[in-house]
N, C-alpha and C positions, 0 to 999 in steps of 0.2 A: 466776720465782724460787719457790724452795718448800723445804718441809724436810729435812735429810738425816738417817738415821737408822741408827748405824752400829750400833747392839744393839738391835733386836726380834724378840722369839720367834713372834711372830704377831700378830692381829688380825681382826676380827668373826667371831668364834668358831670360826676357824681355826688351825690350828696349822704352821709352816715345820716343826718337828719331826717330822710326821705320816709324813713322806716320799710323801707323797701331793699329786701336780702342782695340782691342782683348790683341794686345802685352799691350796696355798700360793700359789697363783693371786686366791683371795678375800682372803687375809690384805693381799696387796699391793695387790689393789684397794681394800681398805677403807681403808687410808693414802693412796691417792692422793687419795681420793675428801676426805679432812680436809687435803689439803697437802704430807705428805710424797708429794715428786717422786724422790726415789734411798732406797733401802732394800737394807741388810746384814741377809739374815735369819740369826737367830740359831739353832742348835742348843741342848739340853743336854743334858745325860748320859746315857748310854746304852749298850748294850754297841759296842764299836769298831765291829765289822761291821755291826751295824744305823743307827748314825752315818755309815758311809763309803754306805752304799747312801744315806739320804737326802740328804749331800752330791751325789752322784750326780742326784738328783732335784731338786735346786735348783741345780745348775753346768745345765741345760737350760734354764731359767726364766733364768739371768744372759744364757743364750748367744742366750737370745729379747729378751734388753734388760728384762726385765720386774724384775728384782732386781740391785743393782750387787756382788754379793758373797756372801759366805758367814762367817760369824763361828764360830766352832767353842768355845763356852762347857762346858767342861766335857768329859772326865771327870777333867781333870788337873790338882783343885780337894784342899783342904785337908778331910780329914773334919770339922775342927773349925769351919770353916766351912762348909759345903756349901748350907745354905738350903734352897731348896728341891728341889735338888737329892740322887737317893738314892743313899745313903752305900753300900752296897752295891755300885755300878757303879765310884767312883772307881777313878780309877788313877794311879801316879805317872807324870808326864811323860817316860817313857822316851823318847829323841829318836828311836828306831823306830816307835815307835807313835803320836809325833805326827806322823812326817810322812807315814805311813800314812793318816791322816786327810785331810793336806793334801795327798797325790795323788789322793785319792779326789773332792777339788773339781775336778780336772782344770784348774789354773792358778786357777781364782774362790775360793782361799782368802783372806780379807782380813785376819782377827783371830783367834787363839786366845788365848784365855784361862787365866791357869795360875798357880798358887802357885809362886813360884821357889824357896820352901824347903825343898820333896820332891827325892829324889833324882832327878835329871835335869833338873832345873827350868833351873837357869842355863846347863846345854849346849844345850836345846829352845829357849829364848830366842838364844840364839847362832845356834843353827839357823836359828831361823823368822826372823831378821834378816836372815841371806844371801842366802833365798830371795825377802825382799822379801817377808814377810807380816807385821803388825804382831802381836808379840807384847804380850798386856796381862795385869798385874797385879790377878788377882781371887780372889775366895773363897779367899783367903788367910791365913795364920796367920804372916807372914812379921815378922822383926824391924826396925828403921830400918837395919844395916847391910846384911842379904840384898835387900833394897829397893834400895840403892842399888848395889850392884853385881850387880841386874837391869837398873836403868836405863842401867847402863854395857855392858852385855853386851847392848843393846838395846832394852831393853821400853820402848814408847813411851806406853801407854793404862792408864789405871787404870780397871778393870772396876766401875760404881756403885760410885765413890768413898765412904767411911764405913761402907758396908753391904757384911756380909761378910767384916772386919777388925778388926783389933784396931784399938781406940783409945788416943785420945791421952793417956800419962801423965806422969808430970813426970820421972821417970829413964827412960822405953821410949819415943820417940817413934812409936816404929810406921812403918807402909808410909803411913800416912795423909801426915805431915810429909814424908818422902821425897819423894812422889807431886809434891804441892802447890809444893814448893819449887824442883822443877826444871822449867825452859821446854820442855825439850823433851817432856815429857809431856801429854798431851793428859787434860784428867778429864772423864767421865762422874758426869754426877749424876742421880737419880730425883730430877725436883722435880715431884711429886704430892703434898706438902705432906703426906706419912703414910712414905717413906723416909726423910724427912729434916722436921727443923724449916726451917717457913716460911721 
């Protein structure tokens, strides 16, 4: 038994990002080496082309057993969120340009992440549900109703839930109460006791 890890961008001073086999080769040794046994490496934002090539270089790494997927975070995120992610690359979830991405996994696409409130948000979610890729709810600027009929149009994962969304108000519940309320959604939380209170 051991850990699963469905968002990481890398580890011991490696980058999945890098598109570089070696770098992502130690990233996933360094998790084995603490526990996690199945690892989703994660992307973030970037120009498409350069994203679809290191897809490319980590669909070789899933096809060797070494990585159980491909998470594609980003660049179909909310400027108003974006973190640390730069604001300069976003782009709206056009459903061409997300599944652009997700052929360039060659089938190991497991998650995209995406604000459903940009234009093409709730079609990509529609999209990437037929395909059988888990669409998830993140770096979002999204309302409590676009929230919920994201999760009805599919989206199953809340990308670190609280971080990178609005919160919770007494007349705007936000994507947070959406997220939280329905079963079929799965939450990611950063519990490093510095994204979130203990």
């Amino acid at each position: 038994p051991g850990f699963v890890d469905l968002h990481v961008h890398g580890g011991g001073g490696a980058s999945y990002a890098s598109g570089i086999a070696e770098e992502a080769l130690l990233a996933a040794r360094t998790h084995l080496e603490h526990g996690t046994t199945t690892t989703v490496a994660s992307t973030v934002t970037g120009e498409i082309d350069e994203v679809a090539r290191q897809a490319a270089v980590l669909s070789e790494l899933v096809e060797d057993g070494v990585l159980a997927g491909i998470h594609f975070e980003g660049p179909f995120i909310s400027h108003n969120r974006c973190g640390a992610h730069r604001p300069d690359l976003l782009r709206d979830p056009d459903p061409a340009l997300v599944r652009k991405l997700v052929d360039a996994a060659r089938g190991h696409a497991r998650m995209v992440t995406l604000a459903p409130e940009l234009p093409g948000g709730l079609d990509s979610v529609r999209m990437l549900a037929d395909l059988g890729v888990i669409a998830a709810v993140g770096h979002t600027d999204s309302d409590y109703s676009t929230t919920l009929e994201a999760i009805e149009a599919g989206a199953t994962v809340a990308t670190h839930l609280f971080n990178a969304m609005p919160g919770i108000a007494h007349r705007a519940p936000g994507p947070i109460v959406a997220l939280l309320e329905d079963e079929r959604v799965t939450v990611e939380l950063i519990n490093d006791g510095v994204h979130l209170h203990p």
